[in-house]
Predicted model as a PDB file, atoms N, CA, C, CB and O in Angstrom, pLDDT in the B-factor column:
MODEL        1                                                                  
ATOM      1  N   UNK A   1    -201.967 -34.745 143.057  1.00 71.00           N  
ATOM      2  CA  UNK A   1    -201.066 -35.249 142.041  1.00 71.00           C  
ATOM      3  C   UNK A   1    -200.082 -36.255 142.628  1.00 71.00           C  
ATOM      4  CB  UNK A   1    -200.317 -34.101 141.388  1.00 71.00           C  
ATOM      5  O   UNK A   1    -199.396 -36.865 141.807  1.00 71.00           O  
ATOM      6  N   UNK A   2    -199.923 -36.499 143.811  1.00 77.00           N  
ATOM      7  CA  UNK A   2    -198.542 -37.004 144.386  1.00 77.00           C  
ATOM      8  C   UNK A   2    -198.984 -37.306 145.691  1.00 77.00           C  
ATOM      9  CB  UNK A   2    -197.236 -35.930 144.381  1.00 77.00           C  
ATOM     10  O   UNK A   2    -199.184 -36.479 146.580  1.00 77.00           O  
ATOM     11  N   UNK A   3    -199.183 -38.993 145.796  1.00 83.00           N  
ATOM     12  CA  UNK A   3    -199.493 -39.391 147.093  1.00 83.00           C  
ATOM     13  C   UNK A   3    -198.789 -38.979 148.450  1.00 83.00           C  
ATOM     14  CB  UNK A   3    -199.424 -40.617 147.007  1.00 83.00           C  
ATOM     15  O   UNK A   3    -197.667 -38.486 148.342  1.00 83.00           O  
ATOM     16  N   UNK A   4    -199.279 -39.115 149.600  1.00 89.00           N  
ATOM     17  CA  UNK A   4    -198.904 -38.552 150.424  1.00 89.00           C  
ATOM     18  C   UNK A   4    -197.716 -39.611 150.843  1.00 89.00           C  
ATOM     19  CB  UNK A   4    -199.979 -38.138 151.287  1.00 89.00           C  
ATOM     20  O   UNK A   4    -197.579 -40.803 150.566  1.00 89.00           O  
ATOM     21  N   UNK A   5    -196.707 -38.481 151.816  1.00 91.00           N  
ATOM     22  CA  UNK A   5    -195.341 -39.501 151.990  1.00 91.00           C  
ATOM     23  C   UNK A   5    -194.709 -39.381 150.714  1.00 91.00           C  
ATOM     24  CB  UNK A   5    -195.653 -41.224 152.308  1.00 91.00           C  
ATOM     25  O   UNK A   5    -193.556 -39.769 150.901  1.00 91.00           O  
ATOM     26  N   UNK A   6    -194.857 -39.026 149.421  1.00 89.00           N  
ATOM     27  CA  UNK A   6    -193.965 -39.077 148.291  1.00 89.00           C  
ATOM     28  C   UNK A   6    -193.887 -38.010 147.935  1.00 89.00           C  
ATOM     29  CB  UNK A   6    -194.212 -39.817 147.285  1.00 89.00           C  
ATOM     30  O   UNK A   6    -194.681 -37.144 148.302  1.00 89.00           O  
ATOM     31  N   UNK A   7    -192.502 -37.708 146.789  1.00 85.00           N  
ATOM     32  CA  UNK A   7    -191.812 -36.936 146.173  1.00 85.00           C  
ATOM     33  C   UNK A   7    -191.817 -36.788 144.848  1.00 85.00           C  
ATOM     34  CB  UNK A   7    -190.874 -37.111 146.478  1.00 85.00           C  
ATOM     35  O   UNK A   7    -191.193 -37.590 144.153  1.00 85.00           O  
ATOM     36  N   UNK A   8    -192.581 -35.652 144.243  1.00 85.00           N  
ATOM     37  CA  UNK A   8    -192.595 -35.670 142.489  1.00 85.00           C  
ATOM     38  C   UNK A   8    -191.304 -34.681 141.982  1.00 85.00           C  
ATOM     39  CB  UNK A   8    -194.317 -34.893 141.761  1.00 85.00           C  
ATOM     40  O   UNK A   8    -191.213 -33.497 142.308  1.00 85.00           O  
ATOM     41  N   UNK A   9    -190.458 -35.298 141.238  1.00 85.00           N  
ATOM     42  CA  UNK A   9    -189.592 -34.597 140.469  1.00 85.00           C  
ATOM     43  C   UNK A   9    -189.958 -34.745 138.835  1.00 85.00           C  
ATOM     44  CB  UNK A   9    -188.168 -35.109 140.841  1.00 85.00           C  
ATOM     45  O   UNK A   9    -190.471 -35.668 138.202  1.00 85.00           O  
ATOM     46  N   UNK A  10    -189.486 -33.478 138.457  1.00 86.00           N  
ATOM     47  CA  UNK A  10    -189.732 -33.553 136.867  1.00 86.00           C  
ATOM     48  C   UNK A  10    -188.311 -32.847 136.710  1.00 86.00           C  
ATOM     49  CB  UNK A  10    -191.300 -32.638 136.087  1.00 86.00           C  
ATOM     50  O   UNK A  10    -187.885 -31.982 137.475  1.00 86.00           O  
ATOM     51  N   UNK A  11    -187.623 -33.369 135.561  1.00 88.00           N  
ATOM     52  CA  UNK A  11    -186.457 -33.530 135.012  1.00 88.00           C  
ATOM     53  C   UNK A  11    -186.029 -31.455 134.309  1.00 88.00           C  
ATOM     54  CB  UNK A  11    -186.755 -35.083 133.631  1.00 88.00           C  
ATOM     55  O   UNK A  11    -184.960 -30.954 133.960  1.00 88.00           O  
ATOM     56  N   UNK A  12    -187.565 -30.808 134.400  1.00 87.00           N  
ATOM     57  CA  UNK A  12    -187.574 -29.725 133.057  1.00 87.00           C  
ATOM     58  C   UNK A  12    -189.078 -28.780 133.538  1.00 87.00           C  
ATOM     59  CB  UNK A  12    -187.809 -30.801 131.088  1.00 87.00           C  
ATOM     60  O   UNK A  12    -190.026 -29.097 134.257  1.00 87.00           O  
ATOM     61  N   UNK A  13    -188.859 -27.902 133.006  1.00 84.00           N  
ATOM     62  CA  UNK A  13    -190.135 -27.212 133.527  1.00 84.00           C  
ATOM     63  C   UNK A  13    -190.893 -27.738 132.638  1.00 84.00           C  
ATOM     64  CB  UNK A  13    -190.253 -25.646 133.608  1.00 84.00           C  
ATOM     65  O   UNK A  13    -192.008 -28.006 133.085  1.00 84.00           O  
ATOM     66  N   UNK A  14    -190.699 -28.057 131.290  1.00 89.00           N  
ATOM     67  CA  UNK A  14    -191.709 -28.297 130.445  1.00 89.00           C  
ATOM     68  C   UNK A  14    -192.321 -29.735 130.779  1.00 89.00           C  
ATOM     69  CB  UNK A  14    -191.197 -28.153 129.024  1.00 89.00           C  
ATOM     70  O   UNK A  14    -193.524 -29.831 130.539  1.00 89.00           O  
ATOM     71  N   UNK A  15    -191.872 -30.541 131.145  1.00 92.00           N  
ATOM     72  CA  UNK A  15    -192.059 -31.787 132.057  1.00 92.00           C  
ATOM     73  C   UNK A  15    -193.072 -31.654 133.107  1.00 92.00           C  
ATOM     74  CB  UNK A  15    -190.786 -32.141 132.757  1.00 92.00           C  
ATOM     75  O   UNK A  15    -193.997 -32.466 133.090  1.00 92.00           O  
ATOM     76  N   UNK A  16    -193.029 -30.493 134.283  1.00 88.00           N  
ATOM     77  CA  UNK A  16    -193.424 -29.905 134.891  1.00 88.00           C  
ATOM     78  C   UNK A  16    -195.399 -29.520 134.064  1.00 88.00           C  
ATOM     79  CB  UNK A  16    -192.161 -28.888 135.095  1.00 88.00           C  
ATOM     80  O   UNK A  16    -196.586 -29.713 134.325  1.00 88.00           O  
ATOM     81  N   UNK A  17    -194.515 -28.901 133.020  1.00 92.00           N  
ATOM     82  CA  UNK A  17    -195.818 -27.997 132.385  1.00 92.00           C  
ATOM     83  C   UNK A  17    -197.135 -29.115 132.294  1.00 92.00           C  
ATOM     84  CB  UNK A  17    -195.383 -27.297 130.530  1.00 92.00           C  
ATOM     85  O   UNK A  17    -198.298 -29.169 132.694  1.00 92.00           O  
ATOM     86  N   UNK A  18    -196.181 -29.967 131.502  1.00 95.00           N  
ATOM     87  CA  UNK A  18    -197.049 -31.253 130.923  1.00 95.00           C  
ATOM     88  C   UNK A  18    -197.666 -32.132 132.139  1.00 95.00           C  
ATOM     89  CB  UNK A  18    -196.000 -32.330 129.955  1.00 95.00           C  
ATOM     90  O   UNK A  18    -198.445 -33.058 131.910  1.00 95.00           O  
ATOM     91  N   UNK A  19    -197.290 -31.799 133.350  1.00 93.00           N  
ATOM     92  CA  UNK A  19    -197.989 -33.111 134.499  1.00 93.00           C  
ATOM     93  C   UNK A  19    -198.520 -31.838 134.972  1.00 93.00           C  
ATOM     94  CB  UNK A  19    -196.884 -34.382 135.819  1.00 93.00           C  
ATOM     95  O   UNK A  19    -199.663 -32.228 134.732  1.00 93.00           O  
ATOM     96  N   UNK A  20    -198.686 -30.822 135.369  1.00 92.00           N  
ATOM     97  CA  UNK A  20    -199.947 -29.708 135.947  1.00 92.00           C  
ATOM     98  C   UNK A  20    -201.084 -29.740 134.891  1.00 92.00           C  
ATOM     99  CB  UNK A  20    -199.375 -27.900 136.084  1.00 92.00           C  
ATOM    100  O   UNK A  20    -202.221 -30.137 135.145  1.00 92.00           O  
ATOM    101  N   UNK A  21    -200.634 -29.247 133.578  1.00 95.00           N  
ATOM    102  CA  UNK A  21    -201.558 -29.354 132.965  1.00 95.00           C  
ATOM    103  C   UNK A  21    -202.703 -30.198 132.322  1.00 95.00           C  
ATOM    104  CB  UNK A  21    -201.202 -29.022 132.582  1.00 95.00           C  
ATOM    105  O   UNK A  21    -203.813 -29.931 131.861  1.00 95.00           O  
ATOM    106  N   UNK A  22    -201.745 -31.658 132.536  1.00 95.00           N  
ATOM    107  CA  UNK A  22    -202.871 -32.727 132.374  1.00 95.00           C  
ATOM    108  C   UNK A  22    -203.562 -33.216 133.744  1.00 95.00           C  
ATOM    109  CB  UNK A  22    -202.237 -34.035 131.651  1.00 95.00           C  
ATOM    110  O   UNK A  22    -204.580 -33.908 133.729  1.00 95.00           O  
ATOM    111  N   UNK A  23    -202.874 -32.766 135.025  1.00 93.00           N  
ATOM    112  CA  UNK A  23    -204.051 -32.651 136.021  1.00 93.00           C  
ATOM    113  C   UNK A  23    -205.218 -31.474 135.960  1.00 93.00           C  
ATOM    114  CB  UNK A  23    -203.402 -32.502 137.349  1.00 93.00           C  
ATOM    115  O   UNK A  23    -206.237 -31.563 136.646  1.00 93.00           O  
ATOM    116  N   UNK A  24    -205.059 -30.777 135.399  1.00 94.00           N  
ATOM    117  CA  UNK A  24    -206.050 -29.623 135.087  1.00 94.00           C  
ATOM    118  C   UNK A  24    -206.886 -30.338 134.006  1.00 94.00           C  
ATOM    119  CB  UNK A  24    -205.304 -28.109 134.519  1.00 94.00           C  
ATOM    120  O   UNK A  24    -208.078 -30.548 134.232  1.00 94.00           O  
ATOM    121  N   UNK A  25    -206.354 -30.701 132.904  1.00 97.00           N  
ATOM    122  CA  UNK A  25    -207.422 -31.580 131.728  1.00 97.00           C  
ATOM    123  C   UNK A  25    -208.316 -32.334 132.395  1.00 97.00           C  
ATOM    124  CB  UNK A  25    -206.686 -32.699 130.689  1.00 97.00           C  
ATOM    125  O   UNK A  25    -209.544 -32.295 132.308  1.00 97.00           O  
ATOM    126  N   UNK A  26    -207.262 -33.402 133.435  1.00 96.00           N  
ATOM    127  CA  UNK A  26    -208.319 -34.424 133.846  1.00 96.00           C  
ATOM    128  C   UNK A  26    -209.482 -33.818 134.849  1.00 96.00           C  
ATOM    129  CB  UNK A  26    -207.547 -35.672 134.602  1.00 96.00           C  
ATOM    130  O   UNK A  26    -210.670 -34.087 134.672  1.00 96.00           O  
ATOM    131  N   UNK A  27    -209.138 -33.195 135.641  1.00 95.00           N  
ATOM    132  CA  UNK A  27    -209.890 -32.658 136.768  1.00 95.00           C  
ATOM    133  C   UNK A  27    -211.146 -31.696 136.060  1.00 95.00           C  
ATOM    134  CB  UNK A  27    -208.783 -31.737 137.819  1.00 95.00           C  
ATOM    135  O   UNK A  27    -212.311 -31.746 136.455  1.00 95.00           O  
ATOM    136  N   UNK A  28    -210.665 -30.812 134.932  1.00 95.00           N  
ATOM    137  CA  UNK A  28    -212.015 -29.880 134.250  1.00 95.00           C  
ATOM    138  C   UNK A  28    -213.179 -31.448 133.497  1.00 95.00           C  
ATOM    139  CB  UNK A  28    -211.121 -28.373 132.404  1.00 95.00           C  
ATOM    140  O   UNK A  28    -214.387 -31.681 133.453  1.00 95.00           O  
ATOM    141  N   UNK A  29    -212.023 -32.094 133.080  1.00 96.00           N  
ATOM    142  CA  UNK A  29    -213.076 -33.297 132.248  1.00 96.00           C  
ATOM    143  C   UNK A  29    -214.060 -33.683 133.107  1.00 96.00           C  
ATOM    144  CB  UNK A  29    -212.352 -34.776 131.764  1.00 96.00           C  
ATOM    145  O   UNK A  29    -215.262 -33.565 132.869  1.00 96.00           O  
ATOM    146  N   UNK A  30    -213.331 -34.390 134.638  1.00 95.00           N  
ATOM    147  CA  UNK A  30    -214.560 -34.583 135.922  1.00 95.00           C  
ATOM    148  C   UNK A  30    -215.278 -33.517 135.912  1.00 95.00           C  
ATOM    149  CB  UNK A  30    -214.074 -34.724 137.499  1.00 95.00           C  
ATOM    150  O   UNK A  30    -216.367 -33.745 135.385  1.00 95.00           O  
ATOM    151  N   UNK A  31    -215.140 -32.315 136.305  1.00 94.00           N  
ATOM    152  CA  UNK A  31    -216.577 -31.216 136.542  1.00 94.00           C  
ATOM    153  C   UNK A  31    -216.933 -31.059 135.544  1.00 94.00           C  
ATOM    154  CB  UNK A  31    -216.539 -29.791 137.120  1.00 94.00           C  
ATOM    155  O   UNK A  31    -217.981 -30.417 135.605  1.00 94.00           O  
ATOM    156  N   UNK A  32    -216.464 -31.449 133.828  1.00 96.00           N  
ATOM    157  CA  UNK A  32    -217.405 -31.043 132.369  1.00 96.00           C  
ATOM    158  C   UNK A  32    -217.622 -29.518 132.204  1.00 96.00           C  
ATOM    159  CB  UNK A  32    -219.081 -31.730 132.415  1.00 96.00           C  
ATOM    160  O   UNK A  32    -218.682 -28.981 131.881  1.00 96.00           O  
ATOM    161  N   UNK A  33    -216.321 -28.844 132.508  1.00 96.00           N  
ATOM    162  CA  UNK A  33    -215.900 -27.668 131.766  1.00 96.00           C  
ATOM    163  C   UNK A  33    -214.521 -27.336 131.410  1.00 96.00           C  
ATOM    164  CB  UNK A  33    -216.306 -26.671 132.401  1.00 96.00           C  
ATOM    165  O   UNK A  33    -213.621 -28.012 131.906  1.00 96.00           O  
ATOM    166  N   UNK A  34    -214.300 -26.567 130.769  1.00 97.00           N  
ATOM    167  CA  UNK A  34    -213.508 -26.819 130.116  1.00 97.00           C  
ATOM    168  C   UNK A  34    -211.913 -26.070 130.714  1.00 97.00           C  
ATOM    169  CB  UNK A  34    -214.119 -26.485 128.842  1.00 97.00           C  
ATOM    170  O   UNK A  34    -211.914 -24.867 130.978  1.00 97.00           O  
ATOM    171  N   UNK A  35    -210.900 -26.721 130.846  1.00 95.00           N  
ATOM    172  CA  UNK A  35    -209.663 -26.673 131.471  1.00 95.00           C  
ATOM    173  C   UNK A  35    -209.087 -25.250 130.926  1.00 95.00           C  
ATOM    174  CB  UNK A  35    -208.738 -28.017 131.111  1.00 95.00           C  
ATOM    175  O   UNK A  35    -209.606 -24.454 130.144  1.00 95.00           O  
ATOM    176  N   UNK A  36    -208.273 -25.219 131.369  1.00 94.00           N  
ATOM    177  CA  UNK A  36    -207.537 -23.629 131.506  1.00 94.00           C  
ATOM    178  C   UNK A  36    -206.249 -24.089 131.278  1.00 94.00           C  
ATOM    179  CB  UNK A  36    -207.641 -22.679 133.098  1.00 94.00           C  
ATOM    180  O   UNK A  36    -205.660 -25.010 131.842  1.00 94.00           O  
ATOM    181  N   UNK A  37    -205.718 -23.047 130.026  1.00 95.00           N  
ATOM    182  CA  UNK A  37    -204.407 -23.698 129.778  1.00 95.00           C  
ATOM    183  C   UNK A  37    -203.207 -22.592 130.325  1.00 95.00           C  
ATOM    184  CB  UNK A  37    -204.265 -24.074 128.042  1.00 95.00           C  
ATOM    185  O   UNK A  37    -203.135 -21.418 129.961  1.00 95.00           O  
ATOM    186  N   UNK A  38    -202.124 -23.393 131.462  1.00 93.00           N  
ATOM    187  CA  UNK A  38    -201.289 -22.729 132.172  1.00 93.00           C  
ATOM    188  C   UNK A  38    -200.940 -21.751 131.484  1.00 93.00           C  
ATOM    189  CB  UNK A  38    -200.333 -23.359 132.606  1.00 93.00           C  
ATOM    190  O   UNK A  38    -200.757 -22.060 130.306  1.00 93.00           O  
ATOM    191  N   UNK A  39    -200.755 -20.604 131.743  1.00 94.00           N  
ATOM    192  CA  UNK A  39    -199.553 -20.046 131.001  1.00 94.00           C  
ATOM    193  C   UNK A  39    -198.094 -19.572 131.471  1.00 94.00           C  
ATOM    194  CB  UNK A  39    -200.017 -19.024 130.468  1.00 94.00           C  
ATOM    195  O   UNK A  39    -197.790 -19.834 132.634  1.00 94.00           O  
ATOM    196  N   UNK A  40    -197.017 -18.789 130.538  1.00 93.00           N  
ATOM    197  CA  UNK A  40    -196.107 -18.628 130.956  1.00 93.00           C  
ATOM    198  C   UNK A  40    -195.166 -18.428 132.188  1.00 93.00           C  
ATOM    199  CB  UNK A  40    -196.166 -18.219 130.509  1.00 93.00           C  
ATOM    200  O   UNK A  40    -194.096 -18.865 132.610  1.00 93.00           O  
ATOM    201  N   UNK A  41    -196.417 -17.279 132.638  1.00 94.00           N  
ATOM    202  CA  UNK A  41    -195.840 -16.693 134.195  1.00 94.00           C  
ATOM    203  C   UNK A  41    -196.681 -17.473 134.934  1.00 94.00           C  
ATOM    204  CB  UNK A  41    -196.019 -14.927 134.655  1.00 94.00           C  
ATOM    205  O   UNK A  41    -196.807 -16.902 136.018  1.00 94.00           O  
ATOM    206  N   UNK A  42    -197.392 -18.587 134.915  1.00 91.00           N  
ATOM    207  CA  UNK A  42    -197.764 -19.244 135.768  1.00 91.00           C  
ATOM    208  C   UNK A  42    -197.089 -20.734 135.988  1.00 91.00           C  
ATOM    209  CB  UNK A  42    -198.997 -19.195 135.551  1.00 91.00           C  
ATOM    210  O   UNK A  42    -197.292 -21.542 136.894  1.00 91.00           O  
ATOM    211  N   UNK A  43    -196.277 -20.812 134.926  1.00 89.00           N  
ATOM    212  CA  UNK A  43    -195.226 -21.810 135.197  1.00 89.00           C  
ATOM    213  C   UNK A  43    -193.883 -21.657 135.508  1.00 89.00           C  
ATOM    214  CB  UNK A  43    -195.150 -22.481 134.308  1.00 89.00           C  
ATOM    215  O   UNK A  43    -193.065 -22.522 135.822  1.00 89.00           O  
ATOM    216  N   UNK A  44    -193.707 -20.109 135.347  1.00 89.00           N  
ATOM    217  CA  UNK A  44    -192.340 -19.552 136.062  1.00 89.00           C  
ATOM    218  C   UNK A  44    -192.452 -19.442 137.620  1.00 89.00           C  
ATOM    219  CB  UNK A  44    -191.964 -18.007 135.501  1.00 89.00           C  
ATOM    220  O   UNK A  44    -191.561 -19.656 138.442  1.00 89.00           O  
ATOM    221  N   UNK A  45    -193.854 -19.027 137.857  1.00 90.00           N  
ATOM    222  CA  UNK A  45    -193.992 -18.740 139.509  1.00 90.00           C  
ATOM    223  C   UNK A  45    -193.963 -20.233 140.145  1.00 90.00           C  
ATOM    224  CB  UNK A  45    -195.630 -17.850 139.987  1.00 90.00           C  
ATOM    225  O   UNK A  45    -193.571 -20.428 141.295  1.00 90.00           O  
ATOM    226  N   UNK A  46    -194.376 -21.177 139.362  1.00 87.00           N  
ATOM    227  CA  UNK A  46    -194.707 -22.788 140.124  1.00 87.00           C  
ATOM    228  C   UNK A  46    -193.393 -22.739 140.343  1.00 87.00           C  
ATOM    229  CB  UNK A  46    -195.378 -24.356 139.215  1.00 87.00           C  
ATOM    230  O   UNK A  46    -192.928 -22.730 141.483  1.00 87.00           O  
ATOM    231  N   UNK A  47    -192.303 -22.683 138.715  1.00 84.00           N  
ATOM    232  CA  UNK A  47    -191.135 -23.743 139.051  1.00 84.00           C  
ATOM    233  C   UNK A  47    -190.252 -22.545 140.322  1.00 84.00           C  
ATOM    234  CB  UNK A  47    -189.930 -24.301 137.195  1.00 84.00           C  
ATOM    235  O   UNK A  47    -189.829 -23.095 141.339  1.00 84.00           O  
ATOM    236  N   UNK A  48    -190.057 -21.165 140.201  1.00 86.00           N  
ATOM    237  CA  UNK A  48    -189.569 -20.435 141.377  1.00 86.00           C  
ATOM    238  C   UNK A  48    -190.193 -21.359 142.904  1.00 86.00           C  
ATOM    239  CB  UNK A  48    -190.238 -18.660 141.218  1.00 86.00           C  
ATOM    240  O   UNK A  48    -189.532 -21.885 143.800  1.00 86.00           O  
ATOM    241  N   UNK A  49    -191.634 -21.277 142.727  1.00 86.00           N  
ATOM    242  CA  UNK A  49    -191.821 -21.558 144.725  1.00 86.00           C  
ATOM    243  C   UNK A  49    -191.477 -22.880 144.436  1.00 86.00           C  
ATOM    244  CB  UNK A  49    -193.698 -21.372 145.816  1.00 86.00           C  
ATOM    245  O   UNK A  49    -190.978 -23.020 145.552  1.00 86.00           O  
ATOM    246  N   UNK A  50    -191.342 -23.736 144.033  1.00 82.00           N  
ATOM    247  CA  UNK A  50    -190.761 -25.055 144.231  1.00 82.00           C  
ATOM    248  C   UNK A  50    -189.427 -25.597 143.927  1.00 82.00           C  
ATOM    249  CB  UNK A  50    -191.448 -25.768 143.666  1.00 82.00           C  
ATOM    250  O   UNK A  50    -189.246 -26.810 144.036  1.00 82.00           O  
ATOM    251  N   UNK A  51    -188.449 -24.793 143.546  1.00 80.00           N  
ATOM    252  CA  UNK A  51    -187.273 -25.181 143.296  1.00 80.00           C  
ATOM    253  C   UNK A  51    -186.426 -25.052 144.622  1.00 80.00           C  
ATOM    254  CB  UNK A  51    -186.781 -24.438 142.157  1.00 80.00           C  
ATOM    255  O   UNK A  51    -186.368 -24.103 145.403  1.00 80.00           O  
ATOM    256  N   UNK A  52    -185.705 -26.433 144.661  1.00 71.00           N  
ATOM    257  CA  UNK A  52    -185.168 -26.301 145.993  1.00 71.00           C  
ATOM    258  C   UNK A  52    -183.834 -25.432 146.473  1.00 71.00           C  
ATOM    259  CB  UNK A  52    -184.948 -27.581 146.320  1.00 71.00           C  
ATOM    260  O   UNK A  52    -182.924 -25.653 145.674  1.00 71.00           O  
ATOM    261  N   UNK A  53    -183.507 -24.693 147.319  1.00 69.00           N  
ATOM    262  CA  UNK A  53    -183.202 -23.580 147.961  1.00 69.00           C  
ATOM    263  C   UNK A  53    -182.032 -24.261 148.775  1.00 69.00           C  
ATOM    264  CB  UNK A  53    -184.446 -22.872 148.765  1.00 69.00           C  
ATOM    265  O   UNK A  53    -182.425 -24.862 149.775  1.00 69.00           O  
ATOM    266  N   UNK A  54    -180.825 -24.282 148.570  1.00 59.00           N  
ATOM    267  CA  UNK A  54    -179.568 -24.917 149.620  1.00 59.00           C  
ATOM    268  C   UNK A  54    -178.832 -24.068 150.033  1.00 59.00           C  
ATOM    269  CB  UNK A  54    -178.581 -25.883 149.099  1.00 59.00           C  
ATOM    270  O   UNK A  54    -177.903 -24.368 150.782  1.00 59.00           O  
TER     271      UNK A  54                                                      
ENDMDL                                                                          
END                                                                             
């Protein structure tokens, strides 16, 4: 999702939701089955391990 050397921020988890999940659309479309739609506790656990920690 995010070239190497760079930094993806999203403003919102739902922001968040919407750029995982349309890498999942695009990526099931390449193999021609059909995508898996995130759910709740799988977007609470993303935004927990990635929220930054000071």
């Amino acid at each position: 999702m995010c070239p190497r050397n760079e930094v993806i921020v999203w403003g919102s988890e739902e922001a968040m939701r919407a750029a995982v999940q349309n890498q999942e659309n695009e990526s099931a479309a390449e193999d021609e089955v059909k995508p898996q739609v995130l759910g709740d506790a799988h977007v609470a656990a993303m935004a927990r391990l990635l929220a930054v920690r000071g």
